[in-house]
VEXNU-488831 format. One record per residue (C-alpha): x, y, z. Coordinates in Angstrom, 2 decimals. Example, Ala and Ser with C-alpha at 12.3 -4.5 7.8 and 13.67 -1.06 7.14 Angstrom:
BEGIN
12.30, -4.50, 7.80 .
13.67, -1.06, 7.14 .
end
This chain:
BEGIN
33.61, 74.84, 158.08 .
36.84, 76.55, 159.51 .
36.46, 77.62, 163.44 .
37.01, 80.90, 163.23 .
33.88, 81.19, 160.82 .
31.81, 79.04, 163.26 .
33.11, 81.23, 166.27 .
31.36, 84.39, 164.16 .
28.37, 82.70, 163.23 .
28.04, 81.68, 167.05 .
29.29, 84.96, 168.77 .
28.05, 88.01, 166.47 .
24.20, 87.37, 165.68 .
24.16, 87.49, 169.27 .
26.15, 90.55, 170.13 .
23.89, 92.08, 167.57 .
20.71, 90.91, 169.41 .
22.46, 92.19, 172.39 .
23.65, 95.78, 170.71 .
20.84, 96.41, 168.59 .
18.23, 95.95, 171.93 .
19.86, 98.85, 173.60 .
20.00, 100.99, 170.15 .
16.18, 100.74, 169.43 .
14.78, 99.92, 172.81 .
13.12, 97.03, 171.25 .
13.57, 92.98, 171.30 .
11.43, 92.26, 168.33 .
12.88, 94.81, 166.00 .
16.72, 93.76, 167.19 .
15.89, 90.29, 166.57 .
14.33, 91.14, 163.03 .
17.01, 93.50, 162.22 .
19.74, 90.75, 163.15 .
17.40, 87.65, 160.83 .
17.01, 90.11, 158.02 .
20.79, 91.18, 158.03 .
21.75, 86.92, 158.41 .
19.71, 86.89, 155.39 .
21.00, 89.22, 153.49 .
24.05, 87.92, 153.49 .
23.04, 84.14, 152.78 .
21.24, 85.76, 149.97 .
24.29, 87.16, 148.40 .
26.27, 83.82, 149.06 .
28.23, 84.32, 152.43 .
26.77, 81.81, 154.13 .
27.73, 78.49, 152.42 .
26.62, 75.68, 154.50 .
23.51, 75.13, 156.46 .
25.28, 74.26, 159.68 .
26.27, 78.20, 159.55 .
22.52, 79.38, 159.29 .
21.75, 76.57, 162.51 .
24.29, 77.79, 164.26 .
23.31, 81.86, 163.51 .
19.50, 80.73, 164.52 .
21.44, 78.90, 167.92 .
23.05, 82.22, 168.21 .
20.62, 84.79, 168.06 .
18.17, 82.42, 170.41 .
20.69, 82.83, 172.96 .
21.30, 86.81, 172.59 .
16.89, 86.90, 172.84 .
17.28, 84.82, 176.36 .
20.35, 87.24, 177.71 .
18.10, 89.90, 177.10 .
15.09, 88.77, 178.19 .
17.18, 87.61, 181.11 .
18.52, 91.37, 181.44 .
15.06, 92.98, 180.95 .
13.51, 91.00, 184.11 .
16.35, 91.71, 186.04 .
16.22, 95.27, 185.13 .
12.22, 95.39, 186.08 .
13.04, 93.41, 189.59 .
15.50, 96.05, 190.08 .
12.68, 98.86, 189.91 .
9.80, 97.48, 191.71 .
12.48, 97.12, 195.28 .
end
């Protein structure tokens, strides 16, 4: 596993989280949009290794707990 394919597997997954929670105003659809697209491509033989899909999982746990993280402070924000 080269580190530039390990940076992507940890970085994007959760930009997308991230990107696609703005987009459609919805954590559950942003997370299932990012697993089905992670599948997708492990389906078509992108994803070689199974460290790649642990660390994509890893990833797009951490985009779910920025947002989540975002969304509270966003509602704090509102009730002051």
């Amino acid at each position: 596993m080269s580190l530039d394919v390990f940076l992507s597997a940890l970085l994007l997954p959760m930009l997308m989280v991230i990107v696609l929670t703005k987009v459609t105003y919805s954590r559950i659809m942003a997370v299932v949009l990012t697993v089905i697209l992670i599948m997708t491509s492990a389906f078509l033989g992108y994803t070689n290794s199974l460290a790649i899909i642990i660390v994509d999982a890893f990833s797009i746990t951490v985009g779910l707990i920025i947002v989540n993280y975002f969304k509270k402070k966003n509602e704090e924000e509102k009730e002051q």
